[in-house]
N, C-alpha and C positions, 0 to 999 in steps of 0.2 A: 718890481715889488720885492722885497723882502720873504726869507720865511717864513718867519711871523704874521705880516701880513699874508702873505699866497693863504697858511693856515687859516687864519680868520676869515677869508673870503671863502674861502672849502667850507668849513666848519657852519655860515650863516646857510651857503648853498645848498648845503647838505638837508639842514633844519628847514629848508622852505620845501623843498622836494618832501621831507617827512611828513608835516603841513598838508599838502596838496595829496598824498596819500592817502591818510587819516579822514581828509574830507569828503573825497570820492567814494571810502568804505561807507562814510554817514550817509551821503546820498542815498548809496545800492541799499541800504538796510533802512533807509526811508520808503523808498520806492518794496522792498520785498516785505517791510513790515504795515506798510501805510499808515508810520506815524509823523506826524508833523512835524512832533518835537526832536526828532534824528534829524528830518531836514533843516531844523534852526542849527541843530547842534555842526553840522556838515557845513552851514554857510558861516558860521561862526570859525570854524578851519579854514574856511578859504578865506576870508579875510587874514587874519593868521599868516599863513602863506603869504597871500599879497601884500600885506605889514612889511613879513623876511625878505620878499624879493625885492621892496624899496630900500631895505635898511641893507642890502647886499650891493645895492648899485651905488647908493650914499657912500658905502665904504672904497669903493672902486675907481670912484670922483666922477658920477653921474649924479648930477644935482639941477632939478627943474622946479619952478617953482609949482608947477601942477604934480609932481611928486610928491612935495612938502604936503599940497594940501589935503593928496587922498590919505598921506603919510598921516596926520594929523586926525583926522576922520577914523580911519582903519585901528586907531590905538585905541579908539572908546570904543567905536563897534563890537568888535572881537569881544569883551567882555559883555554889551549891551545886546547880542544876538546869542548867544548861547546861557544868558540868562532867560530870555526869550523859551530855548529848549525848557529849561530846571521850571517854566511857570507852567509850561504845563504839563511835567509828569506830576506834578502835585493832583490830578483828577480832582481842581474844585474851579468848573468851568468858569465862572464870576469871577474870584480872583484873577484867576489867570487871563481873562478878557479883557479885566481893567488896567491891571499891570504891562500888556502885550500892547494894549492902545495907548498907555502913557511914554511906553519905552518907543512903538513906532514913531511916536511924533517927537521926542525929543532926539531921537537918530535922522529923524528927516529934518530938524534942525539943527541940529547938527552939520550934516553934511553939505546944507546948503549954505550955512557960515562959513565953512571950511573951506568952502569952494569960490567962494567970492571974497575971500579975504586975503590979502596980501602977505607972503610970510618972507618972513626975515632971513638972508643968508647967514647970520648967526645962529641959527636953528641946527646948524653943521657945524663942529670942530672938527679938524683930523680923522674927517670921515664918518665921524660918529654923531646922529640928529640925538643932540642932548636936551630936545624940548625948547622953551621959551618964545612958545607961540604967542599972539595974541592974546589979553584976559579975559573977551568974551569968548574966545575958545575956550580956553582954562575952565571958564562956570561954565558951558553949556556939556564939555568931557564931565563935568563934578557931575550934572544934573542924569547923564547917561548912567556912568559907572558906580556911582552910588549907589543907588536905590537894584542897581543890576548885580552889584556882589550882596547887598543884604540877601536879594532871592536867592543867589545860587549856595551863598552857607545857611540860608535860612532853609532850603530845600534839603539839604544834607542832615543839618542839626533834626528837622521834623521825620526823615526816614532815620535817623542813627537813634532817635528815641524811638521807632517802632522795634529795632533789630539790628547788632550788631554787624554791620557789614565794613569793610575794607574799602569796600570801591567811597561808600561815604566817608571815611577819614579823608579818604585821595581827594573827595572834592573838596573839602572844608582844607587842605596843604594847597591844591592848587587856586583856589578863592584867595587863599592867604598870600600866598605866592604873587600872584598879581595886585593885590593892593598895593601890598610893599613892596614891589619891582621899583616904584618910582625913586623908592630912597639909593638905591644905584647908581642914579646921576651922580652924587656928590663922590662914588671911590675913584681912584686914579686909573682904575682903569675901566668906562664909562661902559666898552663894549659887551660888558657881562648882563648888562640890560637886557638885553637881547635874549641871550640864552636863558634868563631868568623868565622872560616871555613863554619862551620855547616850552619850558619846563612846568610852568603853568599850564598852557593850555592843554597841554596833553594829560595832563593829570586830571583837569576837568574832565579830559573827554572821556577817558577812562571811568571815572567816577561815575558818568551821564552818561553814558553806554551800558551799564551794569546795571543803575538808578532805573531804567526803562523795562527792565524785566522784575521788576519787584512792586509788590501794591503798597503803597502807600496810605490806605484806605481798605478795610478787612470788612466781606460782603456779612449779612447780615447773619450769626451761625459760624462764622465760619473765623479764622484764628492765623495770624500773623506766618510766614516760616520762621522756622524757628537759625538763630544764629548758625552760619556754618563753623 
């Protein structure tokens, strides 16, 4: 390999280890805080991770077709489980019930297309999975990651109008971030995709990390903090 390439295999490697750090922090602050929504936010990294670790072995020139399809899977999830987390620090148990059981069942359809559906070795150029899965993949990823970034900038926009914070601008850059990841495909050089992933989700997590120590909802008497 080149070192260009050596570079880009370091640099994806590196980001999935970060990944899998990041996520394991969610869990321990799930398990030491006993909120649920850390452990969405934690499993939403691990996928994350397991995303960078396919798209590190694609680069490498390990390419299976049951790669492709967790590959495929893993790219909606990651946005559709850590919106999962942003439904319920909202404290409005209904919404977020409804929301949790629409996004469960369109991720477990999801995943079960994905898993039985044949993908294309075109799905890889030069190492690089530039998409063009399936079209029921395509709408069943729309039906996931839709309705999963309205929550997560809807959940930022409704705490950034209680109170100025940072960590909500960071989620409402990383929401942003990952929508428009996909417009990447079309630069010349595809692999930035990747790190535009990277770059999202950590800012999500950041943002949803912060978002979990703040009330969203002021007891009855009682009055917002005020901006730091």
């Amino acid at each position: 390999m080149e070192l260009g390439a050596v570079t880009i295999a370091a640099s994806l490697a590196a980001l999935g280890v970060a990944l899998g750090f990041l996520s394991v922090r969610g869990f321990v602050r799930a398990v030491r805080d006993r909120k649920l929504a850390q452990a969405w936010w934690g499993a939403g990294l691990a996928l994350g991770a397991a995303a960078m670790a396919i798209e590190l072995l694609a680069y490498v020139g390990v390419v299976t077709e049951g790669l492709l399809q967790a590959y495929v899977f893993l790219s909606a999830g990651i946005v559709g489980v850590l919106s999962l987390g942003a439904a319920g620090s909202l404290h409005r148990p209904k919404l977020a019930f409804g929301f949790s059981a629409f996004e469960l069942l369109a991720l477990a359809w999801t995943a079960g297309a994905s898993f039985t559906t044949p993908m294309p070795a075109s799905m890889v150029v030069g190492g690089i999975i530039v998409g063009n899965p399936p079209a029921l993949l395509l709408v069943l990823s729309s039906i996931v990651t839709v309705p999963a970034t309205v929550v997560l900038l809807g959940t930022a926009v409704v705490s950034l109008r209680k109170a100025f914070r940072w960590s909500h601008v960071t989620m409402i850059a990383g929401a942003c971030v990952l929508g428009a990841g996909g417009a990447l495909y079309i630069a010349s050089f595809p692999v930035m995709l990747y790190y535009a992933e990277f770059v999202g989700i950590v800012m999500l997590f950041v943002g949803l990390m912060n978002l979990s120590r703040i009330p969203l909802t002021a007891p009855a008497g009682a009055s917002l903090p005020r901006p730091e």
